[in-house]
C-alpha positions in Angstrom: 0.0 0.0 0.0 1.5 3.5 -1.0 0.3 6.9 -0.3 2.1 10.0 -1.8 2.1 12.6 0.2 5.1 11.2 9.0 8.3 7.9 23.0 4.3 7.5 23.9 4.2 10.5 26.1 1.9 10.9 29.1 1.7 14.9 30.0 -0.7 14.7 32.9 -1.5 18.6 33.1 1.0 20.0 30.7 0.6 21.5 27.7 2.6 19.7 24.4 5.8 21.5 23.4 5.6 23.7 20.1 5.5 22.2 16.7 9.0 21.2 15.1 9.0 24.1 13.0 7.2 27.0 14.7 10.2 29.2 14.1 9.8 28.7 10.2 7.7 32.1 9.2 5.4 29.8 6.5 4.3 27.1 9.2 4.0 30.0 11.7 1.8 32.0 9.7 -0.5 28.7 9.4 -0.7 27.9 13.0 -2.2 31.2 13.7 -4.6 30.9 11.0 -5.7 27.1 12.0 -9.4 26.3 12.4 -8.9 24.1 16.0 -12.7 24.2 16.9 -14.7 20.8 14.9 -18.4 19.5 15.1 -18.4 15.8 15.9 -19.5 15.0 12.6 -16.5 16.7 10.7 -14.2 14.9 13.2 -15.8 11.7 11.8 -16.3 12.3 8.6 -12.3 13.0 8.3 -11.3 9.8 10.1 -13.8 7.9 8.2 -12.1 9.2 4.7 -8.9 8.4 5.7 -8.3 5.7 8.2 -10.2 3.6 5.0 -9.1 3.3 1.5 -6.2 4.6 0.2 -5.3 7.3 -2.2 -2.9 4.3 -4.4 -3.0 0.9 -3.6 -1.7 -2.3 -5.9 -3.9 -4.9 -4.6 -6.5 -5.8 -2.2 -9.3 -4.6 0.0 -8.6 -1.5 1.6 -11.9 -1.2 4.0 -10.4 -2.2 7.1 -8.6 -0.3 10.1 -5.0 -0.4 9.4 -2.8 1.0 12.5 0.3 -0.4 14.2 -0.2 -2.7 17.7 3.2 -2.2 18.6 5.4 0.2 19.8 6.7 1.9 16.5 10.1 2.9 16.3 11.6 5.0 13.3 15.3 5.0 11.8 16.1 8.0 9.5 19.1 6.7 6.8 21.0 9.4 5.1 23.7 12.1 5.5 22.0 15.1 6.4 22.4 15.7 10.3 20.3 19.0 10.6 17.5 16.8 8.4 17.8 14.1 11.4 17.1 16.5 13.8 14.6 18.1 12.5 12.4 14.4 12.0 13.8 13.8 15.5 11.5 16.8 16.5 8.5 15.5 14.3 8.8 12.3 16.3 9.0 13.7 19.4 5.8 16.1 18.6 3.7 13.4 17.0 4.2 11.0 20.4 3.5 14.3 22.5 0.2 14.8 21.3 -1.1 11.3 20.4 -1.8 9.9 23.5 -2.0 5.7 23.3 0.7 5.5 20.6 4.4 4.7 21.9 6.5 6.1 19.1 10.1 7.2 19.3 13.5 7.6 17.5 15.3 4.0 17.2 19.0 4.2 17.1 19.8 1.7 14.3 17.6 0.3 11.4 17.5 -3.0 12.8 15.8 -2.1 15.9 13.1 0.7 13.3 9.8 -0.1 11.9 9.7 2.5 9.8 12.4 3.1 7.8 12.7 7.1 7.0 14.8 7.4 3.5 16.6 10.8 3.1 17.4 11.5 -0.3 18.6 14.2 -2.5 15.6 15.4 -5.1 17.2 14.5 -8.1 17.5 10.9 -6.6 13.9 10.7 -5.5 12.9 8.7 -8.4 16.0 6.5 -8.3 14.9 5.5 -4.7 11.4 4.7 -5.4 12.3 2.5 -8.0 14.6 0.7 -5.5 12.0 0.2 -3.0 9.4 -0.8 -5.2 11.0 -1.8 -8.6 10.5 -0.1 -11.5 6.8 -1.2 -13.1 5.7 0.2 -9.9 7.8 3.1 -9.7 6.7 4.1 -13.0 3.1 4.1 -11.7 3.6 5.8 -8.8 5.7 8.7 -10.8 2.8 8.9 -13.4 -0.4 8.6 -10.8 1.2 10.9 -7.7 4.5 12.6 -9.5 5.3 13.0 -5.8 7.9 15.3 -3.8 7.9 12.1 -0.9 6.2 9.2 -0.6 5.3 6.4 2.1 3.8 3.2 2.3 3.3 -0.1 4.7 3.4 -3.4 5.1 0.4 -5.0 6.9 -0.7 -8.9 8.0 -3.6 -10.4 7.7 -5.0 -8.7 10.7 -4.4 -5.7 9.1 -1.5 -5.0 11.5 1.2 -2.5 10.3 4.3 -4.4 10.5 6.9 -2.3 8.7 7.1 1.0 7.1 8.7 2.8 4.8 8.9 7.1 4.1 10.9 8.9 1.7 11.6 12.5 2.3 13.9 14.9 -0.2 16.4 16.9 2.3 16.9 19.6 -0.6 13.6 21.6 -1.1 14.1 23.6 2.0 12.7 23.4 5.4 9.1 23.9 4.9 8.9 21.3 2.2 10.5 19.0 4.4 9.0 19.4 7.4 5.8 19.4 5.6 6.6 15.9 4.2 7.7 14.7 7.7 4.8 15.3 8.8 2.0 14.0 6.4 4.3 11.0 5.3 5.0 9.6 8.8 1.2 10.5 9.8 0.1 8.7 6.9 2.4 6.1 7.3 1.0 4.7 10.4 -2.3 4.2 9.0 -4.4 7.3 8.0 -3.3 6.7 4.5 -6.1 7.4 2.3 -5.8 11.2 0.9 -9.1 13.2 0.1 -9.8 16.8 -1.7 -13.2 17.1 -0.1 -11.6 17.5 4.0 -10.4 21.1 4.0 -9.0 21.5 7.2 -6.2 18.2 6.8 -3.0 17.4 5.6 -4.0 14.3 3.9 -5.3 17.3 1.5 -3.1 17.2 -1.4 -4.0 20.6 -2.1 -3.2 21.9 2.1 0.0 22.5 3.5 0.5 22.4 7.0 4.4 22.2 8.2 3.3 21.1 11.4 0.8 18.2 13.3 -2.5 20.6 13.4 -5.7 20.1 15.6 -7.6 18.7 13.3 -5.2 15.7 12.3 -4.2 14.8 15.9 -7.9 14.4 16.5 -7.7 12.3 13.1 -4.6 10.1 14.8 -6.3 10.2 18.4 -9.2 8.3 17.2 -7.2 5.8 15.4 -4.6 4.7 18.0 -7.5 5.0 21.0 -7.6 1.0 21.9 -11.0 0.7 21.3 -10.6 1.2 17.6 -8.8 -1.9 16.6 -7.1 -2.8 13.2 -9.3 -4.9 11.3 -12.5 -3.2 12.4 -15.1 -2.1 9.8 -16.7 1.2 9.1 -19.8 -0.5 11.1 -17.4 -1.7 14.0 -15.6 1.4 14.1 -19.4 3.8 13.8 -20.4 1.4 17.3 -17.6 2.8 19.2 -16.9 6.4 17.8 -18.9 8.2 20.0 -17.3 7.2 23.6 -13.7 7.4 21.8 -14.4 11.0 20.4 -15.6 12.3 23.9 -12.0 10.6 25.6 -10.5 12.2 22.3 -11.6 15.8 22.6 -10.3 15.8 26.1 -7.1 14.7 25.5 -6.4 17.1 22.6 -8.1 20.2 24.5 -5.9 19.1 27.1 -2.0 18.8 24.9 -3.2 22.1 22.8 -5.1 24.7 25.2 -8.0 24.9 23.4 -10.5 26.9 24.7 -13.8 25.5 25.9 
């Protein structure tokens, strides 16, 4: 499954520390624009177009909960130290303010689940067709033409197992942090993109920078325990409305957000 398109932290009373890029004057501008207040129903509707389907897929069924049921551990490969730090911070963010998902910086690729690919722009391509060999490649170039790209490997259970992101290090920070973000979002199961959600990142046509309200609500439903991989759009509707309430205190709590 491919999608072109990012340490389980329990705060008690504190707020979540500021986005990985809040000093970049693009990502800044955004966060004071951000729409952070949802009706249940958009809530749902987004996590319903997301957490099923998936924007490109090569074979199967796709109407099923896919998320990890382990601890997930990410590896960045490649040269670029400030880029390492900066997905460091992305990591460190995304376990801040998702609340029952244990996710952290792994020190070697052996001991990663998701493998984080930094590459050069001009080598993009090159890597894809590595990863995926190149009838696939070729799809993905003429379907998505992407700036990054990631994709999973799931069981039968519909249990993420392994993933794989590629970023491009060169496009400047923005880009990149951008990328971090939706890429390693998407690749731990919200993987399905849609035009007609205005207010997320799996939004080809939106660009955040940073993890907004409206996706950690998004990531909040679908690492709460009650929502299981496997489950249905039926299964998951039965339990939606007890996980959203635990939800919407959890993120009031990580952001601020007014009452």
């Amino acid at each position: 499954m491919l999608a072109a398109a990012l340490v389980a932290a329990v705060l008690g009373g504190a707020v979540a520390p500021p986005a990985a890029g809040a000093e970049i004057p693009a990502i800044a501008q955004r966060q004071r624009a951000e729409k952070k207040s949802f009706t249940d129903s958009e809530i749902v509707d987004g996590f319903l177009k997301t957490a099923f389907g998936a924007e490109y897929h090569l074979a199967g069924k796709v109407d099923r909960i896919r998320k990890y049921d382990t601890p997930v551990r990410v590896f960045a490969d490649g040269t670029r130290a400030d880029r390492k730090a900066q997905l460091a911070k992305v990591v460190a963010d995304i376990a801040a303010r998702v609340q029952h998902l244990d996710i952290a910086m792994a020190n070697n690729g052996d001991d990663a689940n998701v493998l984080v690919k930094l590459v050069r722009d001009r080598d993009l391509y090159r890597t894809i067709t590595t990863f995926y060999g190149s009838e696939r490649a070729k799809e993905i170039r003429s379907s998505l033409d992407p700036q990054c790209l990631s994709g999973f490997r799931k069981n039968e259970r519909f249990e993420i197992e392994h993933s794989d992101v590629i970023l491009t290090v060169d496009n400047g920070d923005f880009v990149f942090l951008d990328c971090a973000y939706e890429e390693l979002l998407q690749s731990l199961g919200p993987i399905n993109d849609t035009s007609s959600v205005p207010w997320t990142m799996f939004n080809d046509n939106v660009s955040m920078g940073f993890f907004d309200v409206y996706d950690q609500y998004i990531l909040n439903v679908l690492y709460d325990p009650r929502i299981k991989a496997g489950m249905t759009v039926e299964e998951v509707k039965a339990v939606l409305p007890d996980v959203l309430a635990d939800v919407r205190a959890w993120v009031k709590k990580v952001n601020n957000l007014a009452e």
